[in-house]
N, CA, C and O atoms as a GROMACS GRO file, in nm:
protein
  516
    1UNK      N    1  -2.433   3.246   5.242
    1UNK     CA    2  -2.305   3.301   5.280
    1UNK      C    3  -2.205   3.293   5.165
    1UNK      O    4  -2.140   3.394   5.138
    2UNK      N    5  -2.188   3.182   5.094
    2UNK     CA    6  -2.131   3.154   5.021
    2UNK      C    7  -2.140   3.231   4.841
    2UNK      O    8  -2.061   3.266   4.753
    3UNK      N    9  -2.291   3.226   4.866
    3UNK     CA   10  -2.313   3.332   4.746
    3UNK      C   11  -2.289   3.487   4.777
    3UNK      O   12  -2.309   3.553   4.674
    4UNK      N   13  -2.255   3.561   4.879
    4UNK     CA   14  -2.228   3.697   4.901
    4UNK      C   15  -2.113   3.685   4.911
    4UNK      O   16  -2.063   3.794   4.886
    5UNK      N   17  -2.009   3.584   4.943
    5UNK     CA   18  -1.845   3.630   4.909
    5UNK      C   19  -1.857   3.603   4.743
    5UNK      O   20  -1.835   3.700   4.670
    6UNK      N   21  -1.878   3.525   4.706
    6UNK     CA   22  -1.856   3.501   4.547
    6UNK      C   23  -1.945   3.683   4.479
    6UNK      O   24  -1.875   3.753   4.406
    7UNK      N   25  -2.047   3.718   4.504
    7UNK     CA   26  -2.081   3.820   4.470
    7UNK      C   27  -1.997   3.937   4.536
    7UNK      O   28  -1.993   4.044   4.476
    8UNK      N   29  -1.944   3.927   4.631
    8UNK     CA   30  -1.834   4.068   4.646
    8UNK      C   31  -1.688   4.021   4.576
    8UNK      O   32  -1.631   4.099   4.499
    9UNK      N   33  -1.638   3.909   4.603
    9UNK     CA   34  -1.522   3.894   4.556
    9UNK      C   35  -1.454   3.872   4.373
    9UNK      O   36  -1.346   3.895   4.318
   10UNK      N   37  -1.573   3.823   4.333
   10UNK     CA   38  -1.589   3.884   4.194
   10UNK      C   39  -1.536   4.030   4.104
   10UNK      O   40  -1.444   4.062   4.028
   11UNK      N   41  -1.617   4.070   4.148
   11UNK     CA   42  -1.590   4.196   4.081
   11UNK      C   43  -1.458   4.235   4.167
   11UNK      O   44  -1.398   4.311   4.092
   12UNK      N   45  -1.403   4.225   4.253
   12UNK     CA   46  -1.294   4.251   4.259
   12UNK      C   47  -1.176   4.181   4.246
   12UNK      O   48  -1.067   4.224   4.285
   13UNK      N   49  -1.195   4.053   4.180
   13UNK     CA   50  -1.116   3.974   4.122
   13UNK      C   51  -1.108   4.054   3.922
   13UNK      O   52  -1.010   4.118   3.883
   14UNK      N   53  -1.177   4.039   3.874
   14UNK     CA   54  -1.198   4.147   3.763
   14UNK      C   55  -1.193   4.278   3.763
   14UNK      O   56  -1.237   4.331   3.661
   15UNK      N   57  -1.150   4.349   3.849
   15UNK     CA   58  -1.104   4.469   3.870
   15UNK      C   59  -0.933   4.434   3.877
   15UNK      O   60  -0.853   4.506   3.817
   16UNK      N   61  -0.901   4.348   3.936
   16UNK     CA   62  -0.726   4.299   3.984
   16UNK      C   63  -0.684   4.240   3.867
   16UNK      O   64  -0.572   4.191   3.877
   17UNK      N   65  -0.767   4.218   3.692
   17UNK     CA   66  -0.703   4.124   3.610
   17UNK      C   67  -0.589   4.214   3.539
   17UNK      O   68  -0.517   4.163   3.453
   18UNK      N   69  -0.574   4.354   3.580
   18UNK     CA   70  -0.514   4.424   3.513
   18UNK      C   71  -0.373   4.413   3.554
   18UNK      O   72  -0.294   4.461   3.474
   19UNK      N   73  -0.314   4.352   3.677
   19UNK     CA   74  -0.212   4.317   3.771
   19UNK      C   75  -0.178   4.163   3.672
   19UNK      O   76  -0.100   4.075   3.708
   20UNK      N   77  -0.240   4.163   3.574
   20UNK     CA   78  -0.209   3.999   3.580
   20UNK      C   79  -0.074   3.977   3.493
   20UNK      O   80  -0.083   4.005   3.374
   21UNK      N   81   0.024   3.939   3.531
   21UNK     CA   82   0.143   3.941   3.424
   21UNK      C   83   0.160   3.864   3.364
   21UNK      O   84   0.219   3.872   3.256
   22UNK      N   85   0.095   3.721   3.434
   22UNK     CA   86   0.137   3.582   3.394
   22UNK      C   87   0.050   3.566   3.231
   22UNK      O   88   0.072   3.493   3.135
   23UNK      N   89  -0.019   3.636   3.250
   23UNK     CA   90  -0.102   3.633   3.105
   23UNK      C   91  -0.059   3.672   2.993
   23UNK      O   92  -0.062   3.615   2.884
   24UNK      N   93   0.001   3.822   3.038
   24UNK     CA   94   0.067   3.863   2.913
   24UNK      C   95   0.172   3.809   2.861
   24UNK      O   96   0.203   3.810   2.742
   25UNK      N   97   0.257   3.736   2.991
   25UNK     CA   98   0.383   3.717   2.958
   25UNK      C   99   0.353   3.581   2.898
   25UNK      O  100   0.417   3.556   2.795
   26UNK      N  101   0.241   3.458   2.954
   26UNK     CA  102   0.226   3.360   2.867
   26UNK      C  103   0.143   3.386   2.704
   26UNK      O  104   0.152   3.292   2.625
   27UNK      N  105   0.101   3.451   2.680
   27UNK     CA  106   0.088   3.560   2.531
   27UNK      C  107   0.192   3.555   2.459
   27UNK      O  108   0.208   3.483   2.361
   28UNK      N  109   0.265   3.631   2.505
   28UNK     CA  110   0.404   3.693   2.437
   28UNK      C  111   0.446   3.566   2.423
   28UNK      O  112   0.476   3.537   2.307
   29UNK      N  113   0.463   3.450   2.534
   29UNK     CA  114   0.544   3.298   2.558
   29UNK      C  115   0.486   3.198   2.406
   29UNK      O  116   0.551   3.111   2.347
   30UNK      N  117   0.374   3.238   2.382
   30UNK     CA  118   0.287   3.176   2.308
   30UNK      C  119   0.327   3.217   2.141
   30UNK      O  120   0.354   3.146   2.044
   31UNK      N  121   0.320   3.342   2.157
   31UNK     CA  122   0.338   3.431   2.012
   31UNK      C  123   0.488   3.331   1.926
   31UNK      O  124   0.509   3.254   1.833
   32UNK      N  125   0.558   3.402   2.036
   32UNK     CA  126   0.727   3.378   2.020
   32UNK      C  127   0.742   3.211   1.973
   32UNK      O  128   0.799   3.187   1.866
   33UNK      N  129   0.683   3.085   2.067
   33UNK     CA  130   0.709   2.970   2.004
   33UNK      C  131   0.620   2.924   1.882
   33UNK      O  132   0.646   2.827   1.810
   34UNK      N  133   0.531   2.991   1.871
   34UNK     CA  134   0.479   3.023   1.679
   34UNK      C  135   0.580   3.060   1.585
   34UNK      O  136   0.607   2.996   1.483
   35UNK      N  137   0.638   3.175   1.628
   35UNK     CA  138   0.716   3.233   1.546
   35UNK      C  139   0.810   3.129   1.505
   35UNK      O  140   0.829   3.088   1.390
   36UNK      N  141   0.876   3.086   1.628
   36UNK     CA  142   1.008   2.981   1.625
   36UNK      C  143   0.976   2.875   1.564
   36UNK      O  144   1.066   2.821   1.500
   37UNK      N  145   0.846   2.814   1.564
   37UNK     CA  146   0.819   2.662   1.510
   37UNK      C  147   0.800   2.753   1.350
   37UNK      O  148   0.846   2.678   1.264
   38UNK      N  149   0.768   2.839   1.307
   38UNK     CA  150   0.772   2.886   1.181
   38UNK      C  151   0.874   2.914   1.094
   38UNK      O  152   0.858   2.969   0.984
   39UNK      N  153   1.004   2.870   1.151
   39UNK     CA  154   1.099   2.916   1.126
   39UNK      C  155   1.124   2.808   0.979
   39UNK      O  156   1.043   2.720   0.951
   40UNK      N  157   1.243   2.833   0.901
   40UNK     CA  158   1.262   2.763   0.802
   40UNK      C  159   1.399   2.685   0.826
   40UNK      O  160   1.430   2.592   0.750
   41UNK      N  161   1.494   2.732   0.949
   41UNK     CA  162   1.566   2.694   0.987
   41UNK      C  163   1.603   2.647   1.082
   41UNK      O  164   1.725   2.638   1.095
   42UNK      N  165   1.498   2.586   1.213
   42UNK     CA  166   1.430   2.521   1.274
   42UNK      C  167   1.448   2.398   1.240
   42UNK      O  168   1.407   2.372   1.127
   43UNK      N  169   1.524   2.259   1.334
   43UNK     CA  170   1.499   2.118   1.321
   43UNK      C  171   1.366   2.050   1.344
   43UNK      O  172   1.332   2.041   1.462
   44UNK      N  173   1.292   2.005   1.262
   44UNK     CA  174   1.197   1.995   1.336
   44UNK      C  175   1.190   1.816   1.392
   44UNK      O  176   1.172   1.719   1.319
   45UNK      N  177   1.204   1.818   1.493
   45UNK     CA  178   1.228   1.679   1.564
   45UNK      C  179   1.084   1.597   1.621
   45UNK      O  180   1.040   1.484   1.596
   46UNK      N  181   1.032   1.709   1.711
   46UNK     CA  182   0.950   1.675   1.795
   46UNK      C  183   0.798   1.664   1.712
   46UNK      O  184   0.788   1.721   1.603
   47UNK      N  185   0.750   1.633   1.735
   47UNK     CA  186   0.570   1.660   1.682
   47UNK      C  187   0.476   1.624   1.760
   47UNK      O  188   0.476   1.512   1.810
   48UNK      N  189   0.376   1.720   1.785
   48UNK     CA  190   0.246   1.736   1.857
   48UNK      C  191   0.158   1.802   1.803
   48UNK      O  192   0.220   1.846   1.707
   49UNK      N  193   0.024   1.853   1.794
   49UNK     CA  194  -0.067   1.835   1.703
   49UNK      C  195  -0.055   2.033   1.697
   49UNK      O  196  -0.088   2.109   1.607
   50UNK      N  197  -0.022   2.048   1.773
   50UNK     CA  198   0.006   2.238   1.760
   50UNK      C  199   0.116   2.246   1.728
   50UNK      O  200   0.149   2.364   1.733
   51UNK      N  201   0.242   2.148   1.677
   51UNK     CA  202   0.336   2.211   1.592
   51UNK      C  203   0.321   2.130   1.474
   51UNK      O  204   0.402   2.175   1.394
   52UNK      N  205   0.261   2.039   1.426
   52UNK     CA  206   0.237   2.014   1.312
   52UNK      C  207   0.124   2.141   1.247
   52UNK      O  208   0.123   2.190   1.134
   53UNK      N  209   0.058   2.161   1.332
   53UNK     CA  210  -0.057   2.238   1.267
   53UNK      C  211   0.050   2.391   1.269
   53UNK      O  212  -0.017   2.488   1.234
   54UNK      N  213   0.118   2.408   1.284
   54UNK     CA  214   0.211   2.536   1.319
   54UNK      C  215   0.299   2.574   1.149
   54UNK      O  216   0.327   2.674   1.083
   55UNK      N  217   0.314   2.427   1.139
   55UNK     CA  218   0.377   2.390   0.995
   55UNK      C  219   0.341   2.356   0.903
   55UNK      O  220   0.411   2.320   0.807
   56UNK      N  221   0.226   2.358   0.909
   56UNK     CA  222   0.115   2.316   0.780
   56UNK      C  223   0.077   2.467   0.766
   56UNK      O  224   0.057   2.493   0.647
   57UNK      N  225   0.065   2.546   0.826
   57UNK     CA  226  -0.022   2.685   0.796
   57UNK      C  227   0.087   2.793   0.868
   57UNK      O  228   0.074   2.845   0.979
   58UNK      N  229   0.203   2.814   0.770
   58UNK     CA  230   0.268   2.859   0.818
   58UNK      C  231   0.223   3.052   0.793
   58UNK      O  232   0.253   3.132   0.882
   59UNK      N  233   0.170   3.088   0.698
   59UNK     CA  234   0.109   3.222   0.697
   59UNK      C  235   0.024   3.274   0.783
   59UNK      O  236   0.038   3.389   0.822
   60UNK      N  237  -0.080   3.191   0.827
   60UNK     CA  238  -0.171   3.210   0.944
   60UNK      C  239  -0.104   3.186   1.073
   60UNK      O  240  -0.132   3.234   1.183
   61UNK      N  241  -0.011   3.105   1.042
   61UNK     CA  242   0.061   3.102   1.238
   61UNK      C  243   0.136   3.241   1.219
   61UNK      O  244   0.123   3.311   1.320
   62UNK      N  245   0.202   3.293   1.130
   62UNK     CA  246   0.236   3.452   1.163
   62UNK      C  247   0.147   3.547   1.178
   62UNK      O  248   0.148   3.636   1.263
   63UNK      N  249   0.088   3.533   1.115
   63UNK     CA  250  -0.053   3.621   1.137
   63UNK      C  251  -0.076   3.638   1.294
   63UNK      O  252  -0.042   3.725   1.375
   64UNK      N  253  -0.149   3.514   1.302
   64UNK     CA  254  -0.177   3.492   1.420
   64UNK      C  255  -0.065   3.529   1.601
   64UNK      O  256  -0.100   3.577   1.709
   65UNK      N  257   0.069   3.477   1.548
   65UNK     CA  258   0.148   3.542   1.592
   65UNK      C  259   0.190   3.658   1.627
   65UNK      O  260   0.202   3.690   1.746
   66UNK      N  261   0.219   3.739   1.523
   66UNK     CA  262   0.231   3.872   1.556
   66UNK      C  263   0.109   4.000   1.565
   66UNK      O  264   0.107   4.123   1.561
   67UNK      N  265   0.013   3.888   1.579
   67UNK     CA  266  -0.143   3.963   1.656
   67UNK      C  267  -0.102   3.927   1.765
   67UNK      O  268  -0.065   4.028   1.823
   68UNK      N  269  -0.084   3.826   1.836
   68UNK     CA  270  -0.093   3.824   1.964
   68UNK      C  271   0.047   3.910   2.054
   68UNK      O  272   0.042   3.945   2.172
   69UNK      N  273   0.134   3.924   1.983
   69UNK     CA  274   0.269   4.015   2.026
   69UNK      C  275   0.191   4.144   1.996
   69UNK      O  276   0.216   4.182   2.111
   70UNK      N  277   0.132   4.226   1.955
   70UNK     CA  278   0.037   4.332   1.919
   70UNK      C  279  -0.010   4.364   2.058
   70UNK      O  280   0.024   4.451   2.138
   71UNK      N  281  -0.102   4.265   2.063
   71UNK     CA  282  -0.202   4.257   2.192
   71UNK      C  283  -0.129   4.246   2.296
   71UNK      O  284  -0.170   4.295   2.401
   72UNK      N  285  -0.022   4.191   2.292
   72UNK     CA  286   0.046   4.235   2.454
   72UNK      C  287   0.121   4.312   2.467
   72UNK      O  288   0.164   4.326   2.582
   73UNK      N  289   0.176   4.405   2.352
   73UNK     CA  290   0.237   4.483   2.361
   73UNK      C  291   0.172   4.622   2.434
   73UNK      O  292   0.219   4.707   2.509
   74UNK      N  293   0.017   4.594   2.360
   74UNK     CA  294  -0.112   4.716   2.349
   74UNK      C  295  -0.125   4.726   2.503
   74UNK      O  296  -0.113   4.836   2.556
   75UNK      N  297  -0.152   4.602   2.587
   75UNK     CA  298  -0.250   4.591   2.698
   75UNK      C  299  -0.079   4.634   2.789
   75UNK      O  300  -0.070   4.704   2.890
   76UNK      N  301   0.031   4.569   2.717
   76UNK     CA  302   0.152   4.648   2.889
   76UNK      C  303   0.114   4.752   2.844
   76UNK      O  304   0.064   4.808   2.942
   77UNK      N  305   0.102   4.832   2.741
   77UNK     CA  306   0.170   5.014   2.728
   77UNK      C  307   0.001   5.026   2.752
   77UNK      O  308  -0.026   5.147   2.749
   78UNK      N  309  -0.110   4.953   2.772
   78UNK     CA  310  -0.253   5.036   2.843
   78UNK      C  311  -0.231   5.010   3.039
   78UNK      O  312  -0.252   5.100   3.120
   79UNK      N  313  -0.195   4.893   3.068
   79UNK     CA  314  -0.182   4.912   3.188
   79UNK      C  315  -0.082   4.979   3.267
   79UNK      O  316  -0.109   5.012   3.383
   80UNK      N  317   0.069   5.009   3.201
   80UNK     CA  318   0.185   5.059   3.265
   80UNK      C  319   0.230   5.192   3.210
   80UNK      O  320   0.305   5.273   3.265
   81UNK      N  321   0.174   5.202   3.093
   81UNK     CA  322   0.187   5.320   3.042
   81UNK      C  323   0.313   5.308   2.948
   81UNK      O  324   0.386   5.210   2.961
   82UNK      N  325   0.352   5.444   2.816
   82UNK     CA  326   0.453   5.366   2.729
   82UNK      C  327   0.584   5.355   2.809
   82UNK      O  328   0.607   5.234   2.799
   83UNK      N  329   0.617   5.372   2.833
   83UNK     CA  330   0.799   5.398   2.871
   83UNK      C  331   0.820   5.239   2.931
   83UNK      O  332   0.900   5.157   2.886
   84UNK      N  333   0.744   5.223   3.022
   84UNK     CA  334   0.721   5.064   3.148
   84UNK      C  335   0.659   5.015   3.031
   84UNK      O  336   0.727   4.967   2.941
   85UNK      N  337   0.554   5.021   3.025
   85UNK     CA  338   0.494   4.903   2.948
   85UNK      C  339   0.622   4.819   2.841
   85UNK      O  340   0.670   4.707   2.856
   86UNK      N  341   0.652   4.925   2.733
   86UNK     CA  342   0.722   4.884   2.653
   86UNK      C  343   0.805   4.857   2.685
   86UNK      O  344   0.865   4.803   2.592
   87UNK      N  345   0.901   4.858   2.829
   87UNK     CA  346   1.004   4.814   2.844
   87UNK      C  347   0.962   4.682   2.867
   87UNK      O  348   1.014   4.588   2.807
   88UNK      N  349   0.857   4.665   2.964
   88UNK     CA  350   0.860   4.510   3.022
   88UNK      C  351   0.765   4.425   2.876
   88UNK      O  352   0.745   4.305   2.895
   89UNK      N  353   0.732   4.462   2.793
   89UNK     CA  354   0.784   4.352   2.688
   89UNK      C  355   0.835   4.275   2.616
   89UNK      O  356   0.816   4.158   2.584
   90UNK      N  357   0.957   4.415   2.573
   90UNK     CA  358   1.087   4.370   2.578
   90UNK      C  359   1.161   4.299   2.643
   90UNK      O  360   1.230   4.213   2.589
   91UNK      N  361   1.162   4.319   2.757
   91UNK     CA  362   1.215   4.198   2.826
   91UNK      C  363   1.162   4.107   2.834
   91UNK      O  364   1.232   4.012   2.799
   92UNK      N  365   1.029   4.071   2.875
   92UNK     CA  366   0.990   3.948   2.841
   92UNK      C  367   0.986   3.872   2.694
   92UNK      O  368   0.986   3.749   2.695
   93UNK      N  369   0.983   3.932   2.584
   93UNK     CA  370   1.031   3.904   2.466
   93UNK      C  371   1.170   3.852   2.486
   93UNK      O  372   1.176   3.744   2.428
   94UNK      N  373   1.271   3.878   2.536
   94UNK     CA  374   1.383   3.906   2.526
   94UNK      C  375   1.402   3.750   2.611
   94UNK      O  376   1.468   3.668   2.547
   95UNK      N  377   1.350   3.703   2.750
   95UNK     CA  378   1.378   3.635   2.784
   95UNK      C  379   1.305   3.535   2.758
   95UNK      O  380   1.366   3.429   2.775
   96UNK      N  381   1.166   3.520   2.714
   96UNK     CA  382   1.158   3.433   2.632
   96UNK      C  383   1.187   3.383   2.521
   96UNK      O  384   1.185   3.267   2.479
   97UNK      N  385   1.218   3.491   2.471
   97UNK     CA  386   1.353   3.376   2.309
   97UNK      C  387   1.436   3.336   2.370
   97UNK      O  388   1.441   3.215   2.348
   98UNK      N  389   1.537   3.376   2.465
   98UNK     CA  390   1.621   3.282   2.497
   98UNK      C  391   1.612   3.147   2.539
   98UNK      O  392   1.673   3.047   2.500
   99UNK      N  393   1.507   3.163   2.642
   99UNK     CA  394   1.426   3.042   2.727
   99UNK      C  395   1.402   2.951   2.592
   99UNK      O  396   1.452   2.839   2.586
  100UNK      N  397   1.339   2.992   2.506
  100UNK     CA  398   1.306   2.884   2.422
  100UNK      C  399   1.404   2.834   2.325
  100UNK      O  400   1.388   2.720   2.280
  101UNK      N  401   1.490   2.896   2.293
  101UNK     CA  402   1.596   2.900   2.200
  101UNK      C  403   1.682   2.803   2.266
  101UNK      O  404   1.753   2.751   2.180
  102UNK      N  405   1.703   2.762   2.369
  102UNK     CA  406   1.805   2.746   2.425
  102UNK      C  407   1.745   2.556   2.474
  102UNK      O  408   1.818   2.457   2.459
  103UNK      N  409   1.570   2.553   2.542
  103UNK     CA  410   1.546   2.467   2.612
  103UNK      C  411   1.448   2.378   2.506
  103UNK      O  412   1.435   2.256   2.515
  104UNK      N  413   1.391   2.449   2.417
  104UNK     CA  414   1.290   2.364   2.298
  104UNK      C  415   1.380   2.261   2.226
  104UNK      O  416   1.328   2.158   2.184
  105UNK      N  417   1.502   2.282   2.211
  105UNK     CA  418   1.541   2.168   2.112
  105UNK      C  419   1.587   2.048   2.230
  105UNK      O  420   1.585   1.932   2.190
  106UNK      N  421   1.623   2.071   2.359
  106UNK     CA  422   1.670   1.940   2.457
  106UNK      C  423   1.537   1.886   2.519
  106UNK      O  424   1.495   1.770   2.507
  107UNK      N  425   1.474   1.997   2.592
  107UNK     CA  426   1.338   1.916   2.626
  107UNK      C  427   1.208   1.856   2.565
  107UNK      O  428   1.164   1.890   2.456
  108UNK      N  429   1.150   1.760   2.648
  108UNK     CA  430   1.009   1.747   2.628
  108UNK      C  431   0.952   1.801   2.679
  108UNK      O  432   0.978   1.780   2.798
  109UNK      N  433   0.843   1.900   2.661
  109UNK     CA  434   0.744   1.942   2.736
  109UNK      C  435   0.651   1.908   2.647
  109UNK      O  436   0.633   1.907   2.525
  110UNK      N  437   0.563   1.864   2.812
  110UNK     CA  438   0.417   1.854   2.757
  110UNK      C  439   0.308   1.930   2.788
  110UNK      O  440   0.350   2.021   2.861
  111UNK      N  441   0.206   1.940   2.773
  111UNK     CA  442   0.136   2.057   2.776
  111UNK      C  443   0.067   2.062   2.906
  111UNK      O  444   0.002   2.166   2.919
  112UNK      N  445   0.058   1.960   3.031
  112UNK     CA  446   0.014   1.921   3.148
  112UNK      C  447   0.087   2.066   3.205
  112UNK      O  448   0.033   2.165   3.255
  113UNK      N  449   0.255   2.034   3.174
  113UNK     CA  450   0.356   2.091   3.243
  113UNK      C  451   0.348   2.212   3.231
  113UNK      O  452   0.362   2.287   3.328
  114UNK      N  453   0.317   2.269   3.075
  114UNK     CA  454   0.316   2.424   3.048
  114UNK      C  455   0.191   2.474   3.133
  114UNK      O  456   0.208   2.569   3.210
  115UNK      N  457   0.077   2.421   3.123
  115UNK     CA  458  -0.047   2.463   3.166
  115UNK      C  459  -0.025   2.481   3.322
  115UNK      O  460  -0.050   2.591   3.370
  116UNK      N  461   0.018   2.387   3.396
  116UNK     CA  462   0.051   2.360   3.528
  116UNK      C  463   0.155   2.454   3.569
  116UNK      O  464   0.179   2.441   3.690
  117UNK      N  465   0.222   2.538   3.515
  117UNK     CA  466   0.325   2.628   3.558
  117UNK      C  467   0.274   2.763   3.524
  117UNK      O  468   0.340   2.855   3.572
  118UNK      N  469   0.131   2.809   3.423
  118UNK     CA  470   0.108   2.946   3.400
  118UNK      C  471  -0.037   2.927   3.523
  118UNK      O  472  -0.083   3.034   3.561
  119UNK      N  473  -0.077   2.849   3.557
  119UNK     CA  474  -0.213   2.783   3.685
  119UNK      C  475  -0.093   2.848   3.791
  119UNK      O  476  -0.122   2.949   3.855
  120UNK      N  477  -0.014   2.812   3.800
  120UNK     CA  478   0.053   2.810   3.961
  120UNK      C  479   0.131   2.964   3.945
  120UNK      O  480   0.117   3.034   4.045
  121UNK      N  481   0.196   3.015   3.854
  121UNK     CA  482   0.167   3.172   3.828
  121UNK      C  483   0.040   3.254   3.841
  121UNK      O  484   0.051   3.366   3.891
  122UNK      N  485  -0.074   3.213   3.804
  122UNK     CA  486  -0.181   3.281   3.812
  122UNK      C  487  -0.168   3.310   4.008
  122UNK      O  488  -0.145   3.405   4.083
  123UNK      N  489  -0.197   3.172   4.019
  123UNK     CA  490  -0.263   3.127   4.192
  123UNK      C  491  -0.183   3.219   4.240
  123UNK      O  492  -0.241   3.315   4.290
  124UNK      N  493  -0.012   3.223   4.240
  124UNK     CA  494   0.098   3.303   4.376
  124UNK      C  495   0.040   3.426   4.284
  124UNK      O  496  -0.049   3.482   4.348
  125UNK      N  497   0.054   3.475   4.183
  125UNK     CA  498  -0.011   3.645   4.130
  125UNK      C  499  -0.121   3.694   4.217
  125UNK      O  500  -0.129   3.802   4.277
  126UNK      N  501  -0.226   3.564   4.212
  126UNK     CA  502  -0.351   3.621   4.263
  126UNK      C  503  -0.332   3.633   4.436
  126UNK      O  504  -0.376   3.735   4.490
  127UNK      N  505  -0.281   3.549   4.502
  127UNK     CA  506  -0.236   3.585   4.626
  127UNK      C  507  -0.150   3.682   4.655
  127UNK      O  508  -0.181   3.733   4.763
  128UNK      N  509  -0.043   3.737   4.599
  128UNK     CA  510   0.034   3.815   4.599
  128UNK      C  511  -0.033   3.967   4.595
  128UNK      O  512  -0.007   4.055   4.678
  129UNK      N  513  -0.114   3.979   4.498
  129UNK     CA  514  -0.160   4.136   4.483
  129UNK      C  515  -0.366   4.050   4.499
  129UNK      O  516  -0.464   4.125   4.494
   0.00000   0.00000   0.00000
């Protein structure tokens, strides 16, 4: 029984990844605090082993960076088409610099917390649609 829902519900879980926002938008979330820890004018206070390594290789974290702003730019304007797509990057660009601009230099976050908040986006996404 158990193996025929997992074999129907599958493929239509991978048919629905195209609904997925929390992905792109944690992408874009991802790109953007590369960029920012790359900065030259940036305090750097805090240290954890992905922003030291952020600052040791600061050519490859742009690289790497603005591939992944690429790729989510590519996959909104393939799933929403250009006009939507590109808008809702922008905005999520838009509100994630602020978000980070504003909350990276007062808080700690740790990575339990980040992981645990794009998990519980996925879960209400995947219930939702």
């Amino acid at each position: 029984m158990l193996g025929k829902t997992i074999k129907y519900t599958l493929p239509l879980f991978l048919f629905n990844l195209n609904k997925m926002q929390t992905v792109l938008f944690s992408i874009t979330a991802l790109a953007f605090f590369m960029l920012y820890n790359t900065s030259q004018k940036v305090k750097y206070e805090k240290k954890c082993a992905l922003t030291t390594w952020l600052r040791s290789n600061i050519k490859l974290s742009k690289i790497i960076a603005y591939s992944l702003l690429c790729i989510a730019l590519v996959a909104e304007t393939i799933y929403h088409g250009i006009g939507v797509g590109s808008l809702t990057f922008f905005i999520y660009l838009m509100f994630i610099g602020s978000t980070i601009l504003t909350m990276y230099p007062m808080l700690s976050f740790k990575t339990k917390h980040i992981v645990g908040l794009i998990g519980l986006g996925l879960f209400i996404e995947t219930l939702i649609f």
